[in-house]
C-alpha positions in Angstrom: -10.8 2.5 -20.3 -10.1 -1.5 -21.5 -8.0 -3.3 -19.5 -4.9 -3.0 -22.4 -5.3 0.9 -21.6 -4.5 0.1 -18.2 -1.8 -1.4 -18.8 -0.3 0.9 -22.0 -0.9 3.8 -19.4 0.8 2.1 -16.2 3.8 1.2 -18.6 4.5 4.7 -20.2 4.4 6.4 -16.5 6.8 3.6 -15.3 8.9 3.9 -18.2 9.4 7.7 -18.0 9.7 7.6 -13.8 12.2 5.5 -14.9 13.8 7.9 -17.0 13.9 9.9 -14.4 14.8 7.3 -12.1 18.2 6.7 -14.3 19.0 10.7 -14.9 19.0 10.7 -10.7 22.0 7.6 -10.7 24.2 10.6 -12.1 22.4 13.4 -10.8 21.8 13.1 -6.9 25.5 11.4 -6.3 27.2 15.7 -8.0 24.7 17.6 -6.4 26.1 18.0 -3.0 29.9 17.6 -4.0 30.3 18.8 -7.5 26.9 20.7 -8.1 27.2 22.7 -5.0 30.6 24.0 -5.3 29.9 25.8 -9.1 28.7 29.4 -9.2 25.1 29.7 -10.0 23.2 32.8 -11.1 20.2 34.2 -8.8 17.2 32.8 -10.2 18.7 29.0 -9.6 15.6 26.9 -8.0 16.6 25.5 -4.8 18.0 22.2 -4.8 14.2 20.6 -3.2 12.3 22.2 -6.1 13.6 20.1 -8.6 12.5 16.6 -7.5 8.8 17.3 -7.2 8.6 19.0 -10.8 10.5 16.4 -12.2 8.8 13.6 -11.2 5.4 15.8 -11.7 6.6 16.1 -15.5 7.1 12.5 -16.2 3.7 11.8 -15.1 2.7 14.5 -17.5 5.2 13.1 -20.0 3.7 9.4 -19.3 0.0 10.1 -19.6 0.9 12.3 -23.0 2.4 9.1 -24.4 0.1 7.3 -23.4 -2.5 9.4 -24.9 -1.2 9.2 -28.3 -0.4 5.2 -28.2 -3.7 4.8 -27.6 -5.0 6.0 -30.6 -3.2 3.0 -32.0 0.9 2.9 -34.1 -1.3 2.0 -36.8 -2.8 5.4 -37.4 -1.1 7.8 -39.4 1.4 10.2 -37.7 1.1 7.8 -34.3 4.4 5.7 -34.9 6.2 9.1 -35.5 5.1 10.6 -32.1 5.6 7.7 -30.8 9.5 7.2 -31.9 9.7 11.1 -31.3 9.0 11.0 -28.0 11.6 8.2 -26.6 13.7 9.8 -28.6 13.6 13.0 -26.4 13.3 10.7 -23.4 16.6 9.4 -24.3 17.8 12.9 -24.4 16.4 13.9 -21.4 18.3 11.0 -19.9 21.6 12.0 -21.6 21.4 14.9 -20.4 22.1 14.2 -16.8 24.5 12.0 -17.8 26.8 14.5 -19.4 26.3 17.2 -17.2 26.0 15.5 -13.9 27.7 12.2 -14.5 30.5 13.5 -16.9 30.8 16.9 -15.4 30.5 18.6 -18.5 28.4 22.3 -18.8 29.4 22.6 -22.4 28.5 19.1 -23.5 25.4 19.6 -21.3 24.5 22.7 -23.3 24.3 21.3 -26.4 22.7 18.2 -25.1 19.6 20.1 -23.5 19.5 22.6 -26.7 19.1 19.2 -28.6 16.6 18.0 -26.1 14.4 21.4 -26.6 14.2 21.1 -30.1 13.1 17.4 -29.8 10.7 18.2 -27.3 8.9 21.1 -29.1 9.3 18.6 -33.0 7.4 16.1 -30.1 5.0 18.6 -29.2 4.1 19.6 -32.8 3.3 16.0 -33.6 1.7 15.0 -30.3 -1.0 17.7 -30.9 -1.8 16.8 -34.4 -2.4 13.0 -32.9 -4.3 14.4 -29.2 -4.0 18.2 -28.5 -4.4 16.9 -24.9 -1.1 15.3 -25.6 0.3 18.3 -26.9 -0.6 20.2 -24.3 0.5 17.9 -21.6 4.0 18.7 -23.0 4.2 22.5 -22.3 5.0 22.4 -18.7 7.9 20.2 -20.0 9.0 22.5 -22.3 8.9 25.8 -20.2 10.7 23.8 -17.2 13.8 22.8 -19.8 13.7 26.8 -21.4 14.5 27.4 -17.8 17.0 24.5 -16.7 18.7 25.0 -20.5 18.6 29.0 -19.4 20.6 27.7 -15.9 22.8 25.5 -17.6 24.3 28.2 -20.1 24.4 30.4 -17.1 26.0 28.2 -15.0 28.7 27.1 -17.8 29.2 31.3 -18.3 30.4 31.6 -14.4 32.2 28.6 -14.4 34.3 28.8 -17.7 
């Protein structure tokens, strides 16, 4: 790997810890006040669970976009991926805004359906760049079926 892959990969993990890093300003502060007094259905993670995979998916979600800047915003269908994908990372960050920061299940609903739909158009173009980057996408996507799955369940007992 050259020394500008070094550096395109330590800048895409960065930027999407980051991500994460700003989705926890909203989320962390609700969690024990707000969070914990709504009604949640019985297959809601405990509260420690969600840290390590979040932070385990933007490293996936990092070396994925890295993967596919590599091959250079030149090549055809690269710049597309490559706008895709911050696109959904913006999502993702909206997201915990509305829900968490605006205290909002509805808005948060159709923010994360939103976010899947970007995520799977961002997993259909990251595989026909690197299917390695593709498929570096699919715990992402299964984790957000489950937290979009929570989220309309948790706006259901709380309406």
């Amino acid at each position: 790997m050259s020394g500008i892959d070094i550096i395109k990969l330590i800048v895409s993990i960065v930027a999407c810890e980051g991500a994460g890093g700003i989705g926890a300003i909203f989320t962390t502060p609700a969690i024990p006040t707000w969070y914990a007094g709504l009604k949640k259905p019985a297959f809601t993670p405990p509260n420690s669970v969600f840290g390590p995979v979040w932070i385990t998916l933007y490293l996936l979600m990092g070396i994925a976009v890295f993967l596919v800047w590599r091959e250079g915003l030149s090549q055809e269908g690269v710049t597309t991926a490559f706008i895709l994908f911050w696109v959904q990372l913006v999502l993702n960050i909206l997201w915990s805004v509305i829900f968490f920061g605006f205290k909002s299940l509805l808005g948060g609903m159709v923010v994360i359906l939103l976010l899947w739909v970007a995520i799977l158009a961002n997993i259909i173009v990251f595989f026909g760049v690197s299917p390695i980057a593709g498929g570096l996408l699919i715990p992402y996507i299964i984790w957000v079926s489950i937290a979009a799955n929570l989220n309309a369940q948790v706006w259901i007992l709380n309406r």
